[in-house]
TORMI-43383 format. One record per residue (C-alpha): residue number from 1; residue in three letters; y, z negated, x. Coordinates in nm, 3 decimals, decimal comma. Example, Ala and Ser with C-alpha at 12.3 -4.5 7.8 and 13.67 -1.06 7.14 Angstrom:
<atoms>
ATOM   resi   resn        py        pz        px
ATOM      1    ala    -0,450    -0,780     1,230
ATOM      2    ser    -0,106    -0,714     1,367
</atoms>
This chain:
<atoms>
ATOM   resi   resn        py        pz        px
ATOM      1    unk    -4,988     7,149    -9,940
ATOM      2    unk    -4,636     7,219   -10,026
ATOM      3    unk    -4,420     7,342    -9,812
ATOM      4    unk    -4,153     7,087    -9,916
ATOM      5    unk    -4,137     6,760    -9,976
ATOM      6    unk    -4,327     6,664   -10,268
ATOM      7    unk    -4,434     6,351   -10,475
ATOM      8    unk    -4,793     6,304   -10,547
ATOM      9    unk    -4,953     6,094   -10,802
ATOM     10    unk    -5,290     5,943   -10,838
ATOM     11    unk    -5,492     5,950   -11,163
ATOM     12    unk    -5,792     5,670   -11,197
ATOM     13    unk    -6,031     5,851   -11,401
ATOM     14    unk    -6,020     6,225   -11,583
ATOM     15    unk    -6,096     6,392   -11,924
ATOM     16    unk    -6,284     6,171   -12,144
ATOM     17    unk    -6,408     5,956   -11,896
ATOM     18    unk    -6,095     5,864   -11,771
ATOM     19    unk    -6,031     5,483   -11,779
ATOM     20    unk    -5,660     5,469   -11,907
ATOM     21    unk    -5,469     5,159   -11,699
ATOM     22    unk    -5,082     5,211   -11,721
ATOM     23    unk    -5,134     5,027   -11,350
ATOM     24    unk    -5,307     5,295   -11,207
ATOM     25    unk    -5,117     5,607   -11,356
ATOM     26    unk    -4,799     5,631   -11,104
ATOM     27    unk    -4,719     5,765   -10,765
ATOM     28    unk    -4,852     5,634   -10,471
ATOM     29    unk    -4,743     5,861   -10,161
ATOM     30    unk    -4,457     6,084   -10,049
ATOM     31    unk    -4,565     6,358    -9,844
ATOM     32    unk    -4,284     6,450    -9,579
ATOM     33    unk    -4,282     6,809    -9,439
ATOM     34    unk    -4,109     6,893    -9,125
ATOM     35    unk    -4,075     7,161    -8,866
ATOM     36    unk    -4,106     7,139    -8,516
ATOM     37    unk    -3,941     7,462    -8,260
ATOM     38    unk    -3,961     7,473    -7,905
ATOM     39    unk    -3,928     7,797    -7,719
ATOM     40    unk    -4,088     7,939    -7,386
ATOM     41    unk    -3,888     8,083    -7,106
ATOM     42    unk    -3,891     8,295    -6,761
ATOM     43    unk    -3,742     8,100    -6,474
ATOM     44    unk    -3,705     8,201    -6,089
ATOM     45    unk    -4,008     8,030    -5,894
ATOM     46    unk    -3,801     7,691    -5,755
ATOM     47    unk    -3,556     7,705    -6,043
ATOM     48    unk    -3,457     7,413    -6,231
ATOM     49    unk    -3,541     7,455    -6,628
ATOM     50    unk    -3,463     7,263    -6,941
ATOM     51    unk    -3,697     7,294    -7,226
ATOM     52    unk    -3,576     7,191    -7,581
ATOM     53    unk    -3,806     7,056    -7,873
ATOM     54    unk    -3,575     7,047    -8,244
ATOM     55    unk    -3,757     6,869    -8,515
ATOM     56    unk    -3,615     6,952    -8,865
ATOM     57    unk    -3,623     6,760    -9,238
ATOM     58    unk    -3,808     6,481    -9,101
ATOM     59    unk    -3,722     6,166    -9,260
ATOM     60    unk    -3,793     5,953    -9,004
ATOM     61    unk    -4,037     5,912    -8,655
ATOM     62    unk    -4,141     5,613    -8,419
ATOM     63    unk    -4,100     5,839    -8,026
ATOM     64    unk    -4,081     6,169    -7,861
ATOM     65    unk    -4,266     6,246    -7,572
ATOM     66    unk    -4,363     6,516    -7,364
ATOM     67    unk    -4,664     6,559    -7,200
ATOM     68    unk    -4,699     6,789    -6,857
ATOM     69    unk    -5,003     6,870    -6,627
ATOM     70    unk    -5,195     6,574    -6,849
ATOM     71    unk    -4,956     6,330    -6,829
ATOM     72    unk    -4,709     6,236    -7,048
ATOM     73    unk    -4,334     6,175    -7,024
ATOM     74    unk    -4,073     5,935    -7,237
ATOM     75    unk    -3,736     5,863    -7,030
ATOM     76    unk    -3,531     5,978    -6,775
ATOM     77    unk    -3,699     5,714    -6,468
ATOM     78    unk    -3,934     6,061    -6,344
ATOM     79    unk    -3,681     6,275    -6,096
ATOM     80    unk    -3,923     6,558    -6,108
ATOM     81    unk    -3,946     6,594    -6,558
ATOM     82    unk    -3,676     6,399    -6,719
ATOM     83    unk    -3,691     6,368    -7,100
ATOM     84    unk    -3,399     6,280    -7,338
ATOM     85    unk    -3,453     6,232    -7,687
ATOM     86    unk    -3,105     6,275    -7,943
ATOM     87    unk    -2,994     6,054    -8,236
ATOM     88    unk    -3,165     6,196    -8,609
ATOM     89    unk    -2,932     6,362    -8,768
ATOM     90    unk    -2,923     6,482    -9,085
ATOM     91    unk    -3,362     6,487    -9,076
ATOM     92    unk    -3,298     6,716    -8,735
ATOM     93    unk    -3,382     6,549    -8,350
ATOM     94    unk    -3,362     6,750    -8,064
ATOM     95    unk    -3,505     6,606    -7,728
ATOM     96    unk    -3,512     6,781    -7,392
ATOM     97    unk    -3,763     6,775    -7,110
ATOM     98    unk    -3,536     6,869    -6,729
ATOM     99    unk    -3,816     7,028    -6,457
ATOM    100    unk    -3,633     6,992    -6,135
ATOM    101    unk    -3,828     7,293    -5,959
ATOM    102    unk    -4,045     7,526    -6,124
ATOM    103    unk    -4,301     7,689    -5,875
ATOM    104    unk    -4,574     7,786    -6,101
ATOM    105    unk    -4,657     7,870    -6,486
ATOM    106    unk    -4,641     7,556    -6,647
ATOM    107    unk    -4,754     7,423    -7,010
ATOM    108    unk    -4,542     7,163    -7,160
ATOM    109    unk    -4,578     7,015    -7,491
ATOM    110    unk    -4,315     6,833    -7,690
ATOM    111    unk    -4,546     6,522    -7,900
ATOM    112    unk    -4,358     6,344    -8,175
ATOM    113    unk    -4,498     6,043    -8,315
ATOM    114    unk    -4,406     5,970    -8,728
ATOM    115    unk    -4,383     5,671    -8,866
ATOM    116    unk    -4,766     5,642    -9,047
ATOM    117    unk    -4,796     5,668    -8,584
ATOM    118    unk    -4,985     5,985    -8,654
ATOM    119    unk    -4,839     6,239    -8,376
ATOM    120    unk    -4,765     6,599    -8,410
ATOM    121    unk    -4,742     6,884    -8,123
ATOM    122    unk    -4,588     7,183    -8,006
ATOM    123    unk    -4,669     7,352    -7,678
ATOM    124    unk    -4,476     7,646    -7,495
ATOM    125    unk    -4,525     7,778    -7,151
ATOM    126    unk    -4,245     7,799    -6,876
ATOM    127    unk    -4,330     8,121    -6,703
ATOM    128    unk    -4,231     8,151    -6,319
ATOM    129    unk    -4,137     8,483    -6,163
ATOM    130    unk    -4,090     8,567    -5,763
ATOM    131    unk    -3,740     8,731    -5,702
ATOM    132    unk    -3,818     8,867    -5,314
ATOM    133    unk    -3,564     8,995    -5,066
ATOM    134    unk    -3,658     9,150    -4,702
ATOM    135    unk    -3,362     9,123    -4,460
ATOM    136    unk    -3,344     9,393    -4,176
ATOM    137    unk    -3,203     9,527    -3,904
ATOM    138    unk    -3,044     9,935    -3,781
ATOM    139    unk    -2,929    10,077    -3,552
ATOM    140    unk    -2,574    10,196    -3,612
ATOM    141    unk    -2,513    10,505    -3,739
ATOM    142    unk    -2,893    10,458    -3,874
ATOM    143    unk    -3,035    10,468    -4,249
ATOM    144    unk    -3,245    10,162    -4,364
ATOM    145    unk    -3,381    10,101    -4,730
ATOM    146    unk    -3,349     9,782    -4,859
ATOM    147    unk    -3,587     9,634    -5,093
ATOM    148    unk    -3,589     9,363    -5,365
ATOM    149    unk    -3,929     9,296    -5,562
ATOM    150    unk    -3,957     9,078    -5,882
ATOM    151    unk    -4,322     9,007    -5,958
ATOM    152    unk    -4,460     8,787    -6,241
ATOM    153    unk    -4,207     8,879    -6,489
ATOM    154    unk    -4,298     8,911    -6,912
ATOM    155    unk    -3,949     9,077    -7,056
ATOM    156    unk    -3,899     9,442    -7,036
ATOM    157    unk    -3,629     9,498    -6,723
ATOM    158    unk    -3,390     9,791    -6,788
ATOM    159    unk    -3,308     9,936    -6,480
ATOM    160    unk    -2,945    10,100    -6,610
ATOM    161    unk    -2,863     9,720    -6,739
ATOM    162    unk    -3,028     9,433    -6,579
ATOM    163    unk    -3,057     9,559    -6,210
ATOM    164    unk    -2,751     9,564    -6,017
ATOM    165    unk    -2,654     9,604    -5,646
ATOM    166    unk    -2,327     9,507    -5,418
ATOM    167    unk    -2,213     9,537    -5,061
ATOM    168    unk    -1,978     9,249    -4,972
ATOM    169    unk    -1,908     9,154    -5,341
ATOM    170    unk    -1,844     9,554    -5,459
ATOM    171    unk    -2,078     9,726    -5,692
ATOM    172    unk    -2,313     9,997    -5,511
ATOM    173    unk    -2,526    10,298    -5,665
ATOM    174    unk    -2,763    10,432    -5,714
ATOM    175    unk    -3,058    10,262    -5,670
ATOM    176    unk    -3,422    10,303    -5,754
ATOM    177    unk    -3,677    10,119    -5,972
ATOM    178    unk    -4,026    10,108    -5,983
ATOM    179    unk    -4,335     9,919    -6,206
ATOM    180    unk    -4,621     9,859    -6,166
ATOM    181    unk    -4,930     9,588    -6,285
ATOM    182    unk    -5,104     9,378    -6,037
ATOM    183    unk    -5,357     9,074    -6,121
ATOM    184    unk    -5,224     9,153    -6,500
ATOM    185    unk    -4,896     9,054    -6,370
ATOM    186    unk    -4,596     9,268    -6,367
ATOM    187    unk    -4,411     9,367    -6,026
ATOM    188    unk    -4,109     9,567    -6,032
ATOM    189    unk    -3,945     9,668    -5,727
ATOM    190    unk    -3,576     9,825    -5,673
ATOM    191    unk    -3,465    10,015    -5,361
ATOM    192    unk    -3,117    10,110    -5,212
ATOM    193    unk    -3,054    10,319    -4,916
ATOM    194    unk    -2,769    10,226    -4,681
ATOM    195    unk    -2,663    10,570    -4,465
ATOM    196    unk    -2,478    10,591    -4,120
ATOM    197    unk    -2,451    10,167    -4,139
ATOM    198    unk    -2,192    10,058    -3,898
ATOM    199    unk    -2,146     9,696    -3,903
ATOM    200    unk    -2,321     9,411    -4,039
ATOM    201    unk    -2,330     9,310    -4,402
ATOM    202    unk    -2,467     9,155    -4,723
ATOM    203    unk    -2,637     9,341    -4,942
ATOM    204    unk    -2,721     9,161    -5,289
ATOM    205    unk    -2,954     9,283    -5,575
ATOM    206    unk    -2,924     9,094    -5,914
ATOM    207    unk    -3,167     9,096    -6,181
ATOM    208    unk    -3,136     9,003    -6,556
ATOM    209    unk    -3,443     8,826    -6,726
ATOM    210    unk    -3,456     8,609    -7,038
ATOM    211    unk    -3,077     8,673    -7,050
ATOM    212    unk    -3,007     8,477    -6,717
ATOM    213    unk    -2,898     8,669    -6,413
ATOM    214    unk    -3,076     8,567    -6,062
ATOM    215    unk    -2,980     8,742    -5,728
ATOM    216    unk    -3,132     8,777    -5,367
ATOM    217    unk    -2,883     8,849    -5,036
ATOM    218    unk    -3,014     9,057    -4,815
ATOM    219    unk    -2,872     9,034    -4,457
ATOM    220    unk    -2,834     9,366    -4,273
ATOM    221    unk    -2,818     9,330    -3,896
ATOM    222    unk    -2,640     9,648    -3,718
ATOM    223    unk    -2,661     9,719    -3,349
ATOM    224    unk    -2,641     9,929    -3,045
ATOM    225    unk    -2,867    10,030    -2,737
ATOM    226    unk    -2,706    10,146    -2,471
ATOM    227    unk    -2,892    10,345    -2,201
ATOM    228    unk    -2,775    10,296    -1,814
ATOM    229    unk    -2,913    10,549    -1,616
ATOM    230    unk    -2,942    10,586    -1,281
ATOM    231    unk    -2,972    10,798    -0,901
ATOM    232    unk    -3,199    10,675    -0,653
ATOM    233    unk    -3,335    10,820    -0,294
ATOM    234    unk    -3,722    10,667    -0,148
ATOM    235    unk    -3,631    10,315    -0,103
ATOM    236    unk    -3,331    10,228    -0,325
ATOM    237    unk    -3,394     9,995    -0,604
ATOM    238    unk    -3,331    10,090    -0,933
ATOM    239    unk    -3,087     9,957    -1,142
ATOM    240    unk    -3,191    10,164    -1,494
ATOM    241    unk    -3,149     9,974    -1,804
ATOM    242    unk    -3,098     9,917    -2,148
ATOM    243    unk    -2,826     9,691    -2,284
ATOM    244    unk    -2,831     9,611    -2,644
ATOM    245    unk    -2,542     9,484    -2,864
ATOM    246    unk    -2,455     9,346    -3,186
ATOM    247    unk    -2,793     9,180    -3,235
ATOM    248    unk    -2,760     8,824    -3,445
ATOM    249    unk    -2,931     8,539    -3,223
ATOM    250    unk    -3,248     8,530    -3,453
ATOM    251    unk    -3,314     8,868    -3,442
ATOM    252    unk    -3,271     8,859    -3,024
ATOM    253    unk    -3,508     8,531    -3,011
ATOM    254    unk    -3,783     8,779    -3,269
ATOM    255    unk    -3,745     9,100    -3,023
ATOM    256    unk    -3,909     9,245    -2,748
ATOM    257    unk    -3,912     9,523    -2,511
ATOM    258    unk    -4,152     9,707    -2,307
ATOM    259    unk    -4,083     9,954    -2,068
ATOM    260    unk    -4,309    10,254    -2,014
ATOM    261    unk    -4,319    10,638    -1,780
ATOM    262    unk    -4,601    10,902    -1,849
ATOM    263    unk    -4,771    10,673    -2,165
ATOM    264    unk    -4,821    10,407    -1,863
ATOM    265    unk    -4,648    10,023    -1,902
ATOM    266    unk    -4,474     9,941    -1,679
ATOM    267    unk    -4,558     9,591    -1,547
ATOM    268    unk    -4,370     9,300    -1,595
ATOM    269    unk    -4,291     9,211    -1,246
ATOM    270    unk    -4,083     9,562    -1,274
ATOM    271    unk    -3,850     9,498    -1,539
ATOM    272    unk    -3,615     9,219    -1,524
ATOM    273    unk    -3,420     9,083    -1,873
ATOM    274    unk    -3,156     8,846    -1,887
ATOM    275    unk    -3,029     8,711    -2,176
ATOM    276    unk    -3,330     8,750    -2,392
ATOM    277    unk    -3,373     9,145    -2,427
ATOM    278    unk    -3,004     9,213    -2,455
ATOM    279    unk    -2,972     9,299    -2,071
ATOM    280    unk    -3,332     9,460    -1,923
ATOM    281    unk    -3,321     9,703    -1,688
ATOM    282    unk    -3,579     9,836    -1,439
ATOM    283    unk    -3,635     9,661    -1,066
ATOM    284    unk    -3,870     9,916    -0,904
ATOM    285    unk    -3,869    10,089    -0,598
ATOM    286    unk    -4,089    10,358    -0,441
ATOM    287    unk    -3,984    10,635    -0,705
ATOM    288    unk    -4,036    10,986    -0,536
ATOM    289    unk    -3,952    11,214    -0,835
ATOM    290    unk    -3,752    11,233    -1,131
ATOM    291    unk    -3,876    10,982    -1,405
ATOM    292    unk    -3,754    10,930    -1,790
ATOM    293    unk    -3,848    10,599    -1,912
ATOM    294    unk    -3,951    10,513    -2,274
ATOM    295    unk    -3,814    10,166    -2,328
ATOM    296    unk    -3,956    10,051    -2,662
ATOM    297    unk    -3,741     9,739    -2,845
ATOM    298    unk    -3,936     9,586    -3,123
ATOM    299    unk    -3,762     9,372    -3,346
ATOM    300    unk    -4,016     9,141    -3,582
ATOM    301    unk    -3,813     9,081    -3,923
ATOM    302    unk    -4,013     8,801    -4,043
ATOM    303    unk    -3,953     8,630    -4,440
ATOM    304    unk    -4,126     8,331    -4,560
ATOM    305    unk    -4,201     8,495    -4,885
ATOM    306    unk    -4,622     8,629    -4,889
ATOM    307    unk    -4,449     9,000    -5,053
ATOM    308    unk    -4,294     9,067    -4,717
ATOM    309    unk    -4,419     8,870    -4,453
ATOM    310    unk    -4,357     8,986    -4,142
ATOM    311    unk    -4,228     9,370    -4,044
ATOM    312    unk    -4,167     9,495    -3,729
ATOM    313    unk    -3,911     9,760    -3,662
ATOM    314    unk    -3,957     9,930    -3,376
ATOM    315    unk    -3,679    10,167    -3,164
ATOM    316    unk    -3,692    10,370    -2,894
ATOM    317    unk    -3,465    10,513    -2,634
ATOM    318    unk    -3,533    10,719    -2,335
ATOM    319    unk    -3,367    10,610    -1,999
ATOM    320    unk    -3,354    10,870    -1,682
ATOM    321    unk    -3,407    10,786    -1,308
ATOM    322    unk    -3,284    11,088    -1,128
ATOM    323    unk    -3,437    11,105    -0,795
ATOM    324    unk    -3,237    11,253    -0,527
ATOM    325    unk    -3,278    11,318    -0,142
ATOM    326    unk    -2,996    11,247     0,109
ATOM    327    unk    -2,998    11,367     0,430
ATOM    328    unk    -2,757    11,358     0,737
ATOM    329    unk    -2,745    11,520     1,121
ATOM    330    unk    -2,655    11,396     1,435
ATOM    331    unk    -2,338    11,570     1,594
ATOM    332    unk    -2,347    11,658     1,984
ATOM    333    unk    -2,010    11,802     2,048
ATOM    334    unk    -1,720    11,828     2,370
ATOM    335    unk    -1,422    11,542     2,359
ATOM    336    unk    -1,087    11,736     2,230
ATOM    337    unk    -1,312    11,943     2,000
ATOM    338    unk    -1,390    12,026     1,659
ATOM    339    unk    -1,671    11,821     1,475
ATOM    340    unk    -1,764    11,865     1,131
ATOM    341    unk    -2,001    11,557     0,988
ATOM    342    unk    -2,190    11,639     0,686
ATOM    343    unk    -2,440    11,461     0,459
ATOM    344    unk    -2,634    11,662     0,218
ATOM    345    unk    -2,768    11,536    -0,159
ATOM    346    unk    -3,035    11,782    -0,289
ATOM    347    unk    -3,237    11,778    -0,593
ATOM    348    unk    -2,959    11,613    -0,823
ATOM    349    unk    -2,896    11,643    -1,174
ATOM    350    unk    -2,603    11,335    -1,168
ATOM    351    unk    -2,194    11,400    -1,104
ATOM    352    unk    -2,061    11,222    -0,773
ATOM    353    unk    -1,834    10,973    -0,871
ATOM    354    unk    -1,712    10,894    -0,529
ATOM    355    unk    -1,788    10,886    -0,151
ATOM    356    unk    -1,693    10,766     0,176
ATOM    357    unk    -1,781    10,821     0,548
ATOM    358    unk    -1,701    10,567     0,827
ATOM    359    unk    -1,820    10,433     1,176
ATOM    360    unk    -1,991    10,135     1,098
ATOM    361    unk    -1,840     9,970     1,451
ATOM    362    unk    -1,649     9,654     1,455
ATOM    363    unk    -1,353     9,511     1,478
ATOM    364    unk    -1,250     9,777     1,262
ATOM    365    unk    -1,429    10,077     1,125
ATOM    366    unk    -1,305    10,442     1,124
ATOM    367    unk    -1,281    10,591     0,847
ATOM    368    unk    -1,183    11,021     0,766
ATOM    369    unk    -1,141    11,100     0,424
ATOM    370    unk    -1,448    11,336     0,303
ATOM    371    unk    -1,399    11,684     0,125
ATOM    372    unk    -1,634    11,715    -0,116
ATOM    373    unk    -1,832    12,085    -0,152
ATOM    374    unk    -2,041    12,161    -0,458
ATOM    375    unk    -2,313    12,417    -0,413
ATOM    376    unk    -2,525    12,631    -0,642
ATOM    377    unk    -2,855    12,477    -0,731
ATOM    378    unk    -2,885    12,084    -0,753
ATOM    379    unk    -2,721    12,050    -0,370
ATOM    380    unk    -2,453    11,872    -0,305
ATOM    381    unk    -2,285    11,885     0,027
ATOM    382    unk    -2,019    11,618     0,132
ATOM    383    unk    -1,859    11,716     0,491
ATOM    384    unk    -1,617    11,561     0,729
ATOM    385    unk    -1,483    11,958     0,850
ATOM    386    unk    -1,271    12,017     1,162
ATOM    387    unk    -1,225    11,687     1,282
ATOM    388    unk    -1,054    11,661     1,616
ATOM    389    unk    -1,259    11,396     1,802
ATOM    390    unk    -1,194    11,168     2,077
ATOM    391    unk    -1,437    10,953     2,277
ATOM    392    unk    -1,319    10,662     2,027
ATOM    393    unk    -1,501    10,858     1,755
ATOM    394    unk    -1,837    10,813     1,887
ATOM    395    unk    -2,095    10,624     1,765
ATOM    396    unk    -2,333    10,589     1,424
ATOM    397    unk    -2,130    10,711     1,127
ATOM    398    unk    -2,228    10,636     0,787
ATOM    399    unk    -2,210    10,832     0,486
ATOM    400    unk    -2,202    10,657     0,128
ATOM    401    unk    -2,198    10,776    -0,237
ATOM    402    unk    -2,136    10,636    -0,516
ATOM    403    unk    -2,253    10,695    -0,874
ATOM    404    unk    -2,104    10,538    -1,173
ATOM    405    unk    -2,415    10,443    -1,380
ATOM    406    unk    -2,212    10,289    -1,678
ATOM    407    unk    -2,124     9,934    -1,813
ATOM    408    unk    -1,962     9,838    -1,487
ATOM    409    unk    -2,258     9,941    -1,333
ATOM    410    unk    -2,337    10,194    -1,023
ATOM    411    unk    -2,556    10,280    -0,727
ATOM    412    unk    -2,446    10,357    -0,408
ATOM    413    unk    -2,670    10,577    -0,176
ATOM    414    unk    -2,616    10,597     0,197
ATOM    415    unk    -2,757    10,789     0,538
ATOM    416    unk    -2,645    10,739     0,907
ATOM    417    unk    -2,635    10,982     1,170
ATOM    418    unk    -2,470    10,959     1,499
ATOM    419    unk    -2,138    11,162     1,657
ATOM    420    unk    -2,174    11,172     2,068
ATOM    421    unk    -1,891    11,301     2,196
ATOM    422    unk    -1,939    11,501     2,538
ATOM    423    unk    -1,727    11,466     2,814
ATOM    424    unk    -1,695    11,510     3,214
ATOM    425    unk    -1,637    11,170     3,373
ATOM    426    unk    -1,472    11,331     3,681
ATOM    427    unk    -1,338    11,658     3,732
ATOM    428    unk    -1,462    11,893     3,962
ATOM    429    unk    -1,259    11,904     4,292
ATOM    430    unk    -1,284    12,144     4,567
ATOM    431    unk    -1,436    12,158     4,855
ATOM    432    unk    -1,352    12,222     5,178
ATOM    433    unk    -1,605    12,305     5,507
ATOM    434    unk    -1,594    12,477     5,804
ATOM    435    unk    -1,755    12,829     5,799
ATOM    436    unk    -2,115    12,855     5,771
ATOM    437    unk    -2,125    12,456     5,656
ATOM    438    unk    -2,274    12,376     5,348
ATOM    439    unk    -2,061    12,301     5,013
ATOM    440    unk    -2,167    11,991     4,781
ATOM    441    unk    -2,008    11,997     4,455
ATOM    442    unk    -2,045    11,725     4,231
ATOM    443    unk    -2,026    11,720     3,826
ATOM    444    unk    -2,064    11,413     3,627
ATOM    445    unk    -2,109    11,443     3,223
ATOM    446    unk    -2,126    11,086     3,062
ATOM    447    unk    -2,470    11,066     2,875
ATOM    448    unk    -2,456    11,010     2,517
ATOM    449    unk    -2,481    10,736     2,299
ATOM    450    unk    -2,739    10,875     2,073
ATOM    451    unk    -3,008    10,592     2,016
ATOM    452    unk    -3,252    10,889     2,138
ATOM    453    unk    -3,060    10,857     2,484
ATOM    454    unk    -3,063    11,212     2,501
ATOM    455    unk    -2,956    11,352     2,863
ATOM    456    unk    -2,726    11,632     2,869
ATOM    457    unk    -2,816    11,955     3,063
ATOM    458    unk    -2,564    12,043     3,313
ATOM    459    unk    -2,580    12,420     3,454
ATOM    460    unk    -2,355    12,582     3,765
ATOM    461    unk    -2,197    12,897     3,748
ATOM    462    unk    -2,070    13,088     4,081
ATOM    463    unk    -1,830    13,354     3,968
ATOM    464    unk    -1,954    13,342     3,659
ATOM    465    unk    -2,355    13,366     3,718
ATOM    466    unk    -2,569    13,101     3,630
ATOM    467    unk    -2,729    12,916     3,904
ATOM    468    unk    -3,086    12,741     3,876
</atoms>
């Protein structure tokens, strides 16, 4: 058949047997040749598409439809595949079939019916491909790669020209990009590493395919972990901790943290969080040695594409409980004397930050300003030295130190010991008797206010030898 439009003619009979009627000896049909065009395309999976049919040098038709999934289209009425057919114009029609959201490779075929209502097709397929994005979360000051994958995807990609990346709207390099084939499907995936982040920010990666650009945002989430650690003696509670910062609120809902000494948890009844996870700290007591705890914070990243799913990034940081022993004597001296009080912290690795003694005796405590003595080793001595006492002194003085732990944070640690103060309650008079009488002398020393109630020991001396 020609390939343009042609006249044909009918002949009743042939050669000599051919009955000659003028009636029968003209043309009888016009043949009418067209063309029909209608092109497939790549579309992001959930896109919205618009497919376009052009018939050309046909002379006339009776309807264009287009059929999808089986079943077939004519008007605008469907809000999922909307068709529009054009006015013919010069023997050319274009009609155009709107998909609102394209999730899968999808077959559509453009049907024109002519006017002898014998129909014609064309069919082209709209093929989907997955544009995936992973957002994340660092630590700051940390490196993270991001990733984008495209998977499903026909045209060639070039990674110099149709693969771009930008920080906050600016252009970033370099970045990588890598093929590969998977259920005879193509999935290409481009990587860019962020260094030393320090704040948050939006990472996009753009792609090029079938000349139309399409672009992911990736959300970095920066933050900080700050470790609080702390002093304790046998029966102090601890107040060690993490506090983490800069965390978005869906990322602090998706975390958790677990607290752990000597590869053992640490139950849950020992660790308190407020806040979600950006405030836990330790509530133990009973430690009797130096401990370093591993507190691990997992953070689940979770997408709802299948290419990602969920990842969990995991970080760890080491908090110290440095266990210390305090110790204090009790003080025995005479009224109008000397007294030095002194409370001793041994085993330390942590700096004083303060400390104060006082007797703990109402209305209103005493209180002497401490000089502070640092000794070799891990001993630190804190000493009241040369005090002049008076009976007013006596009673149980307490000494307290104070470490700064951090964050408005600290732990004070504190011992009691008790100052008696010694004294004669009357002095001693002479004696007088007549010769070969006896001689009672009497000495009284108050007793002491020790809670031991601990007697004094009085001894007489004639001329300066001891008497029993």
């Amino acid at each position: 058949i020609s390939a343009v439009d042609t006249n044909y003619t009918c002949v009743v009979g042939a050669n000599e047997w051919a009955i000659v009627y003028p009636n029968y000896n003209k043309t009888l049909v016009s043949l009418n040749v067209f063309a029909m065009a209608i092109t497939g395309k790549e579309v992001l999976q959930g896109s919205s598409v618009t497919m376009t049919c052009t018939v050309s040098g046909i002379s006339g038709f009776d309807s264009i439809a287009w059929t999808v999934k089986g079943q077939q289209y004519t008007n605008e009425d469907d809000d999922t595949y909307k068709v529009s057919v054009g006015l013919l114009t010069e023997g050319t029609v274009t009609s155009t079939l709107s998909v609102t959201s394209v999730t899968e490779d999808l077959p559509v075929t453009c049907d024109i019916t002519a006017k002898t209502l014998e129909t014609f097709n064309k069919t082209a397929t709209i093929e989907t491909f997955g544009l995936h994005k992973h957002n994340d979360v660092v630590l700051k000051g940390g490196e993270r790669i991001l990733t984008c994958k495209v998977d499903g995807y026909n045209n060639d990609i070039d990674q110099n020209n149709d693969i771009q990346w930008s920080k906050d709207g600016s252009p970033i390099t370099p970045h990588t990009w890598e093929t590969t084939t998977v259920d005879d499907k193509n999935v290409g995936t481009t990587t860019i590493t962020v260094s030393d982040a320090q704040s948050d920010s939006t990472y996009t990666c753009k792609v090029t395919i079938d000349g139309k650009e399409e672009s992911a945002e990736i959300s970095l989430d920066v933050f900080e972990v700050e470790p609080v650690n702390d002093v304790v003696d046998s029966g102090t509670e601890t107040k060690a901790r993490i506090i983490v910062t800069g965390l978005t609120q869906t990322n602090l809902d998706a975390a958790t943290i677990t607290w752990s000494v000597d590869d053992t948890d640490v139950t849950a009844a020992d660790t308190v969080s407020a806040n979600g996870v950006d405030n836990s700290w330790l509530k133990k007591t009973g430690i009797d040695s130096d401990k370093t705890y591993l507190v691990k914070l997992t953070i689940t990243v979770s997408e709802s594409s299948t290419v990602f799913g969920e990842v969990d990034r995991v970080f760890n940081q080491n908090v110290s409980v440095d266990y210390v022993v305090v110790t204090a004597g009790d003080v025995i001296k005479q009224k109008g004397t000397a007294a030095t009080l002194q409370c001793t912290i041994s085993q330390t690795n942590t700096q004083l930050s303060s400390y104060t003694w006082n007797l703990g005796r109402s209305p209103q405590p005493t209180t002497w300003t401490p000089e502070k003595t640092d000794l070799s080793g891990n001993e630190q001595v804190i000493k009241n030295d040369n005090q002049m006492i008076q009976i007013t002194d006596e009673g149980q003085w307490n000494c307290s130190v104070t470490y700064n732990l951090g964050d408005s944070l600290s732990q004070t640690l504190s011992r009691t010991l008790w100052l008696d103060v010694a004294a004669f309650t009357k002095p001693l008079e002479d004696v007088y008797v007549v010769g070969g009488g006896d001689a009672v002398f009497t000495c009284e020393a108050r007793a002491t206010s020790n809670a031991q109630n601990i007697q004094p020991n009085i001894s007489w001396y004639v001329n300066d030898v001891q008497k029993k």
